[in-house]
C-alpha positions in Angstrom: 0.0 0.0 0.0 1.8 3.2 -1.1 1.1 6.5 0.8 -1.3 8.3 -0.8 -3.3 4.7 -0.9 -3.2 5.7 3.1 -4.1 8.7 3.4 -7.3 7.6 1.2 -8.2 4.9 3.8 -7.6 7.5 6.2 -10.0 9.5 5.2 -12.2 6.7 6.1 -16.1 7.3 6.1 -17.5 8.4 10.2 -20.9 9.5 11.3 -21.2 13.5 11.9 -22.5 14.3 15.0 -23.2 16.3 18.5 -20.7 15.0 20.9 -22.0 12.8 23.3 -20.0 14.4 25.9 -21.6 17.5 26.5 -24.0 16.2 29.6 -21.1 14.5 31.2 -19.0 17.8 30.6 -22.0 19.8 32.2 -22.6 18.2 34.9 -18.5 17.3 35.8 -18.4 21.6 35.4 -21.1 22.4 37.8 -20.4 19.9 40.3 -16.7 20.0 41.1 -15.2 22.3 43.5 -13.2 25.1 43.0 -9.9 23.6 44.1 -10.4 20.7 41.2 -8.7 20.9 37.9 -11.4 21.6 35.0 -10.8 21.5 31.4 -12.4 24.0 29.2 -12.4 22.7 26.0 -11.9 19.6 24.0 -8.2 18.5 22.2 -7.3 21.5 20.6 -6.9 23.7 23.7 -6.2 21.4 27.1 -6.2 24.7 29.6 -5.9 23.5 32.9 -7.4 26.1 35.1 -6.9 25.9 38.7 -8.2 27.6 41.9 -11.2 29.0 39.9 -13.6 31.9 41.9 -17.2 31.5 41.7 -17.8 33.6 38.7 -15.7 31.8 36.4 -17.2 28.6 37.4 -20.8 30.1 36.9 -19.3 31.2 33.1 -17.4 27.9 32.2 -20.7 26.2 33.3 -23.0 28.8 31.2 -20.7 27.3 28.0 -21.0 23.6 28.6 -25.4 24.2 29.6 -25.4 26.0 26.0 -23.2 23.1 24.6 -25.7 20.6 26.5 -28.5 22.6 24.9 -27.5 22.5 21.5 -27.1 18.7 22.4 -30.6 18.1 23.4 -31.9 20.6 20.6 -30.5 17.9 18.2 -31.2 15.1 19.4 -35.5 16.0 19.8 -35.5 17.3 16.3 -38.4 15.3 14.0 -37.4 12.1 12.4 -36.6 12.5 8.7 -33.4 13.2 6.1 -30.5 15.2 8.1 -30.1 18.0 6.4 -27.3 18.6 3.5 -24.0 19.4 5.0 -23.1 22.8 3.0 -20.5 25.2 3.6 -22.7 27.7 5.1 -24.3 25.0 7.4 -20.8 23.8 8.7 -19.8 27.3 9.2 -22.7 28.2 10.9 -22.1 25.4 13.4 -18.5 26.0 13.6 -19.1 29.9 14.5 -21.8 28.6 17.3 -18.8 26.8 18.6 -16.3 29.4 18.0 -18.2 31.7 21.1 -17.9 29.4 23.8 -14.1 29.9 23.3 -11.6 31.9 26.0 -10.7 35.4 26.0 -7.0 35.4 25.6 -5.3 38.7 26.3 -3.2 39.6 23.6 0.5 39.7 25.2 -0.4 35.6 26.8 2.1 33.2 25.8 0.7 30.3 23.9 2.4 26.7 23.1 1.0 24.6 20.7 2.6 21.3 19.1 1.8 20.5 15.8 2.9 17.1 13.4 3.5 18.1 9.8 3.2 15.0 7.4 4.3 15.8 3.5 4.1 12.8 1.3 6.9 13.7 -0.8 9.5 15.8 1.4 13.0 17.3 0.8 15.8 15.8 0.7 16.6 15.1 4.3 13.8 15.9 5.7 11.4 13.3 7.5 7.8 12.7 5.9 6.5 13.1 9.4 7.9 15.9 11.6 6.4 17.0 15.2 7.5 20.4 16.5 6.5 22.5 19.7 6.6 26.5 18.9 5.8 29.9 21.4 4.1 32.6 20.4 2.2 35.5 21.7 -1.7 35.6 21.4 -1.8 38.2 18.1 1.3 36.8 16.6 3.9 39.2 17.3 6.3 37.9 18.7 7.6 34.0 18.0 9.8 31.7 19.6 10.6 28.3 18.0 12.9 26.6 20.2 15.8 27.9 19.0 15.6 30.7 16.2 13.3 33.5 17.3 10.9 35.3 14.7 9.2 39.1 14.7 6.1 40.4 13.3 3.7 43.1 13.2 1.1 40.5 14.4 -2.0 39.7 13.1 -3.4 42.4 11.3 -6.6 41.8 13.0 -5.9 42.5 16.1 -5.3 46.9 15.5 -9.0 46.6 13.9 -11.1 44.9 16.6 -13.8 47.1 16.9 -14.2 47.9 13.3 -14.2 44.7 11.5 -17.3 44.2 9.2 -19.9 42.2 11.0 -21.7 40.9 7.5 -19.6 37.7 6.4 -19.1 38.9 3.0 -17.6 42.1 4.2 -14.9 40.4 6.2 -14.0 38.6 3.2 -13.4 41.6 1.3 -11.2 43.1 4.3 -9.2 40.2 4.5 -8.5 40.3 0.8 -7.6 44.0 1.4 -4.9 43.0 3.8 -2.6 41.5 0.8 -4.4 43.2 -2.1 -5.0 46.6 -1.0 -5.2 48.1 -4.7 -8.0 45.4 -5.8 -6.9 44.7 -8.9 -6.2 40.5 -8.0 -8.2 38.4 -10.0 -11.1 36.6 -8.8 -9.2 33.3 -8.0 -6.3 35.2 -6.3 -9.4 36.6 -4.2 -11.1 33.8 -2.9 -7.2 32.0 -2.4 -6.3 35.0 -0.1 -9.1 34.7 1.5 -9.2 30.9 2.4 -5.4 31.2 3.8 -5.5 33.7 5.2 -8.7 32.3 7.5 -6.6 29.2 7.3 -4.0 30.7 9.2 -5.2 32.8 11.9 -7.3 29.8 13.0 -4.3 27.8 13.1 -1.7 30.5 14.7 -4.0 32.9 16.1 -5.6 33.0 19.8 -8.5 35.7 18.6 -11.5 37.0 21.0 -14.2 34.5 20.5 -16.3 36.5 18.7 -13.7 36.9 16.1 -13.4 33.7 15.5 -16.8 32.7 15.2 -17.2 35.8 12.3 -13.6 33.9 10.7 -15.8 30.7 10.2 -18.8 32.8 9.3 -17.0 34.8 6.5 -15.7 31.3 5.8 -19.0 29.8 4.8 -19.6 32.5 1.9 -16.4 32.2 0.0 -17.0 31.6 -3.4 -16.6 27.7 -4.2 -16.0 26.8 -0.6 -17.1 23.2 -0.4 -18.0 20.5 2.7 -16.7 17.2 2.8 -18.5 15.4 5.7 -16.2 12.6 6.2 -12.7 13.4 6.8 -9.4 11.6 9.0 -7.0 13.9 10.1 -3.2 12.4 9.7 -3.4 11.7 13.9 -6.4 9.8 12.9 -8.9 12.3 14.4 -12.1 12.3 12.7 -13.7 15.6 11.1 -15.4 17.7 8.5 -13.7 20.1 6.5 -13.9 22.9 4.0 -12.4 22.4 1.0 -11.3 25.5 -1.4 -11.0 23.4 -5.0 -7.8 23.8 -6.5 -6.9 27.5 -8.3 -4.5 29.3 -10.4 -3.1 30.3 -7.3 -3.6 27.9 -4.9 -3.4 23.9 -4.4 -6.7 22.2 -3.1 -6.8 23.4 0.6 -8.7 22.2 3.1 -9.4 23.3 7.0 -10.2 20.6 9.1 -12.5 20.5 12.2 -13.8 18.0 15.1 -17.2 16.4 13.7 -18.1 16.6 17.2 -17.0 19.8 18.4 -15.9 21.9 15.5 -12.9 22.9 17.1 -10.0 23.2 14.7 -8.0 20.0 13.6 -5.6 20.8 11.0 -5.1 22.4 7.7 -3.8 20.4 4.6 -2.9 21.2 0.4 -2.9 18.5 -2.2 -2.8 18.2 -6.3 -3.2 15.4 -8.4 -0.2 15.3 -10.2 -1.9 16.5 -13.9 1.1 18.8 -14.8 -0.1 21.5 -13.2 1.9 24.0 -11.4 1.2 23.0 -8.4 1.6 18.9 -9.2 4.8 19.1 -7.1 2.3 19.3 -3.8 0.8 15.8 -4.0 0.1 16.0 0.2 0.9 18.0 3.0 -1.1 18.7 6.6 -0.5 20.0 9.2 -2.2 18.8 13.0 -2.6 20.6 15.8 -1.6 18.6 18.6 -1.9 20.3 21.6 -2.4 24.5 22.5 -1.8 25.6 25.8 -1.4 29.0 27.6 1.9 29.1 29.5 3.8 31.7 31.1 6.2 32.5 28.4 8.7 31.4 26.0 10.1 28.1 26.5 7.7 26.9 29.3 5.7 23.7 28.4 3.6 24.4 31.7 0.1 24.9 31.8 -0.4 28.3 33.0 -3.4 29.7 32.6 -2.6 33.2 34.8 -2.9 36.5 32.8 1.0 37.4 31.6 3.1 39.0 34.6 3.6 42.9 34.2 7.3 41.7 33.7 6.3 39.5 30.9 4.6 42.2 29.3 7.2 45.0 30.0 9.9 42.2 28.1 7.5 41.7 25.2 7.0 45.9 24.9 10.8 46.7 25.2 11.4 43.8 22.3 9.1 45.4 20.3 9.9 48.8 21.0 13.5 47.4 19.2 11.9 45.5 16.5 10.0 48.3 15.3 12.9 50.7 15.6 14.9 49.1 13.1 15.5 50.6 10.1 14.1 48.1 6.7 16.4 46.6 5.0 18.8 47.3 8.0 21.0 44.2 9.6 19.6 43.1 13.1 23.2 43.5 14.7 25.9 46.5 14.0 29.4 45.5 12.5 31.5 43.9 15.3 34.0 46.8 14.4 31.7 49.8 14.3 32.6 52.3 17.4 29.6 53.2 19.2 29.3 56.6 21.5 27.8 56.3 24.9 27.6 58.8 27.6 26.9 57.4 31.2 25.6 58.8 34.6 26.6 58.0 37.8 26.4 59.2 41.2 29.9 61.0 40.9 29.1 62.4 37.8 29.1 61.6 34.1 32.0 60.3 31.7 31.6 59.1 28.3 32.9 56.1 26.2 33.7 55.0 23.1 33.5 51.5 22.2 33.7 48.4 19.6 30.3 46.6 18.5 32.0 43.3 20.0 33.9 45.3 22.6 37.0 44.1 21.9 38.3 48.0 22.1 37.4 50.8 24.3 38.1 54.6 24.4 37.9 57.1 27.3 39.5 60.3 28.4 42.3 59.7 31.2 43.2 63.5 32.8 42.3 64.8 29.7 43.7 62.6 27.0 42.1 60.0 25.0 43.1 56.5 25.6 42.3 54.0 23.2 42.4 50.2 24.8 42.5 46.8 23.4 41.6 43.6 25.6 44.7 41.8 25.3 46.6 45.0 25.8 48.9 46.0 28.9 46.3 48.6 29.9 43.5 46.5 30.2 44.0 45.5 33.5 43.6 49.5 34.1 40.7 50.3 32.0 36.6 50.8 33.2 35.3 48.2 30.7 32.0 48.6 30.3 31.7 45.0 29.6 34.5 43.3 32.5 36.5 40.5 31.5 35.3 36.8 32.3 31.9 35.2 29.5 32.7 34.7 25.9 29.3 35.6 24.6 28.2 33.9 21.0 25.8 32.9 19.5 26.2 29.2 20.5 25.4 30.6 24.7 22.8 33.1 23.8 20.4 30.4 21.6 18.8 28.7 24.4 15.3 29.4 25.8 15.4 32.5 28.3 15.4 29.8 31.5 18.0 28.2 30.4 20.1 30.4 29.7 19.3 32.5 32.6 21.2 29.1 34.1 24.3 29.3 31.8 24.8 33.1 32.7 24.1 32.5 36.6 27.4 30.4 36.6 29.4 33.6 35.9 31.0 35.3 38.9 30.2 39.0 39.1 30.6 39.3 43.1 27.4 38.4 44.5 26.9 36.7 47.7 23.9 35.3 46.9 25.2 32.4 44.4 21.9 30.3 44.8 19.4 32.9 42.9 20.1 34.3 39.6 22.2 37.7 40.9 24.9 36.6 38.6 22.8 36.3 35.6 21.5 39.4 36.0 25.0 41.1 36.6 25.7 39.6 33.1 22.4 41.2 31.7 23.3 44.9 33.2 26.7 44.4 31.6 25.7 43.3 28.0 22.7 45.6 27.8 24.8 48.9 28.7 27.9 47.8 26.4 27.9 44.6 24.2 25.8 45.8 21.1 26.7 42.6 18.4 25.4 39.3 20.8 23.3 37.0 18.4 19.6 38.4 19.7 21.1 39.1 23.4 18.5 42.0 24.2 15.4 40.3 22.6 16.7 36.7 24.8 17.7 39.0 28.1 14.3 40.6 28.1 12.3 37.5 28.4 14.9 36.3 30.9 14.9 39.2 33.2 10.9 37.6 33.5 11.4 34.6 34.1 13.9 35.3 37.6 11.8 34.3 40.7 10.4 37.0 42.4 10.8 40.0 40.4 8.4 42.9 40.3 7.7 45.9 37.4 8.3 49.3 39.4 7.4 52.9 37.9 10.9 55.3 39.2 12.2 58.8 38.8 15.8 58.2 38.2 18.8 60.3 38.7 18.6 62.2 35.5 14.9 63.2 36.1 13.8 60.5 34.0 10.3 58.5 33.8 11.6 54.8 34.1 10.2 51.7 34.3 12.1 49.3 36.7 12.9 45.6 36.7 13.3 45.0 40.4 15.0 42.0 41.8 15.2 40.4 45.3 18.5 40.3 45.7 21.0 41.3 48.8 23.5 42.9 46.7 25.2 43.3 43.2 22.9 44.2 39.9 18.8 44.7 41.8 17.6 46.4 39.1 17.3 47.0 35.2 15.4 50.6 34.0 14.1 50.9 31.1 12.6 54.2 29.6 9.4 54.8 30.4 8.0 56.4 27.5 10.6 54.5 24.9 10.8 51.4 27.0 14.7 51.4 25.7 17.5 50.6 28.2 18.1 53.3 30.3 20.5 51.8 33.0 21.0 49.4 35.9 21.1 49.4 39.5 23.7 48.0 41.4 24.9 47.9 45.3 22.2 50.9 45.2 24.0 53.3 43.0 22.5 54.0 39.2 24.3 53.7 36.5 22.3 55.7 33.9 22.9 55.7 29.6 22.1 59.0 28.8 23.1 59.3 25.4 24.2 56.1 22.6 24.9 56.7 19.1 26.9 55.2 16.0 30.4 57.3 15.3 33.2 56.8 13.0 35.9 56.6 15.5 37.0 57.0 19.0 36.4 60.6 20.2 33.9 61.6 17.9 30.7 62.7 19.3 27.2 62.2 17.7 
């Protein structure tokens, strides 16, 4: 039996239905305690909520009575044909579905597992590939186990109180978003359209009333059809929409539960008739598992809003995504001399240094001395950055926890070797003077986060300045990080109680030169 011969029986025929589930899930929400774990929804999202208060009890039970109703609606309904299964139909049911969803805030972390199967993959690459990715609720920000990725985030989310409420409407919006001229063609249209649902469902946490207009504006795509029998590649069983093949676009399809109607998977296919597209006989994508955690990395069910230090990290990455210039590299030139001037409490004193800081300039009684680290006067110089990690790529790839581990084994003179004081001494020291570390800030951020027992303070700092203020529990060394309050950029650390402020930062051509 060759592959595609198994995906066929797969795709074995299975009865559509209202889950039988729904007065067991009623009454198990209504009855159980506060103290006892309760699962909102069905495969696609396994939130574990704990320690719930009364009035989110009374609301997850007001979702499973309407699920029990629409239960006990079909199953009373007059003998006779069941109605045909059409794309407006499924949708409708879908959308139903769709509102009984969670609210996710935007900034919530979200891990979901997915299995790719491809009947015909690259070179090297396994037909069957199961990955675990981060992301933030509207898709700005993206962590993949490794390799980090930055966006806008969905376009959705800026328009949330305008979006057009008739189905139709939507779909036009949505083909705006890549087409904002109109001139595609009508197949381009309805392609854009289709995907572009396709993937926000997949990727996207969306309020639940977005969602349930998604599936809506789904239904009234042109040439949307229903198949009413489908196996996902997990063997799941569902119903799916099925956009027929176009100049554009493969035959997609969007798989759902046939019980529930939550989302399954998405998958593309095309007989191999010499079309240009005959190079994608099969590929699907499953969505294992989605989970709200507490950030990047964690694979823990956390179902808490996102800490104000989560948040503040996730703001001060963006704040540098968005200030980079298009087109620009992500890190300057390990040789390019960058201007900084610093305040302290006895004053301030500026410094010119290397990218890598491999070189550092400063005025001695006057004169400008220009340093090198393997130098004789290196032992004499105020590095900005002191001697001791080798920072690369290599250290700086690993999830924010884990390297908040690596860094913590670094001595920078605090007592308190047990928390993460060292870590964070590294942090202060990289942030105010290593500018060409492999993602250091957007990593350090999400780090600073994750260190138990820190809190998000609003300062005045020595320069006058609004700040907002990473605060750690710590006895001595680095106890604080400040970033700007009103560009959330790095505005200094805190260490032994005296502030060291950057007050000024800028690209130059050379030692001495001032911006």
């Amino acid at each position: 039996m060759n592959e595609m011969d198994l995906l066929t029986r797969l795709r074995a025929e299975v009865p559509l239905r209202v889950s039988p589930q729904a007065e067991e899930l009623f009454r198990a929400g209504t009855a159980r305690q506060g103290t006892e774990r309760v699962t909102t929804r069905s495969r696609r999202r396994p939130f574990v909520i704990l320690g719930l208060d009364r009035r989110w009890r009374l609301v997850i039970a007001a979702g499973l009575a309407a699920a029990l109703a629409a239960g006990l609606v079909a199953a009373f309904q007059p003998p006779g044909p069941a109605p045909v299964l059409t794309a407006r139909l499924l949708a409708a049911r879908a959308s139903a579905a769709a509102l009984g969803g969670p609210v996710v805030p935007r900034g919530q972390w979200i891990y979901q597992r997915t299995v790719i199967y491809t009947v015909s993959p690259p070179k090297g690459y396994p037909a069957r590939l199961t990955q675990g990715t981060w992301s933030t609720a509207d898709g700005s920000i993206q962590y993949l186990g490794g390799p980090w990725a930055f966006g806008p985030g969905h376009a959705l989310y800026s328009t949330l109180g305008s979006l057009p409420r008739d189905p139709a409407a939507l779909d036009e919006y949505l083909a705006r978003l890549s087409y904002p001229d109109g001139k595609e063609t009508r197949a381009a249209k309805v392609s854009t359209q289709f995907l572009t649902i396709e993937e926000l469902l997949a990727s996207a946490e969306l309020p639940p009333a977005v969602n349930a207009a998604l599936y809506r504006a789904l239904g009234v795509i042109p040439g949307v059809q229903v198949k009413p029998h489908v196996t996902d590649i997990t063997g799941r069983t569902g119903v799916a929409f099925v956009l027929p093949k176009t100049p554009q676009s493969a035959n997609l399809e969007i798989i759902l539960d046939a019980s529930d109607y939550h989302y399954l998977a998405q998958a593309a296919w095309q007989p191999s008739d010499g079309s240009p597209h005959s190079a994608i006989p099969f590929t699907e994508t499953a969505l294992l598992r989605t989970m709200l955690v507490a950030g990047p990395g964690s694979t823990t069910a956390d179902p808490d809003p996102p800490s104000r230090a989560m948040l503040t990290a996730e703001r001060a990455m963006m704040t540098m995504l968005t200030a980079q210039k298009p087109g620009a590299p992500a890190l300057p030139h390990p040789r390019q001399w960058i201007y900084r001037k610093l305040g302290t409490n006895g004053g301030t004193w500026e410094v010119w240094a290397r990218a890598d800081d491999s070189e550092q300039a400063s005025y001695v009684h006057g004169t400008l001395v220009t340093c090198a680290r393997p130098a004789r006067c290196a032992a004499a110089t105020r590095w900005l950055v002191p001697a001791g990690p080798a920072f690369g790529p290599n250290a700086l790839a690993a999830s924010p926890r884990d390297l908040l581990d690596r860094l913590n084994a670094y001595r920078t003179g605090c007592a308190d070797v047990t928390g993460y004081c060292n870590a964070v001494g590294v942090f202060a020291s990289m942030l105010i003077g290593y500018d060409n570390v492999d993602t250091t800030p957007f990593v350090s951020y999400f780090s600073l986060a994750y260190v138990p027992g820190v809190t998000v303070e609003n300062i005045t700092d020595a320069a006058r300045r609004a700040d907002v203020e990473f605060r750690f529990p710590f006895a001595g060394g680095v106890t604080g990080i400040l970033l700007d309050a009103r560009t959330y950029r790095f505005a200094g650390y805190v260490k032994d109680g005296a502030q060291t402020l950057l007050l000024r930062q800028a690209d130059v051509s050379g030692p001495g030169v001032r911006p």
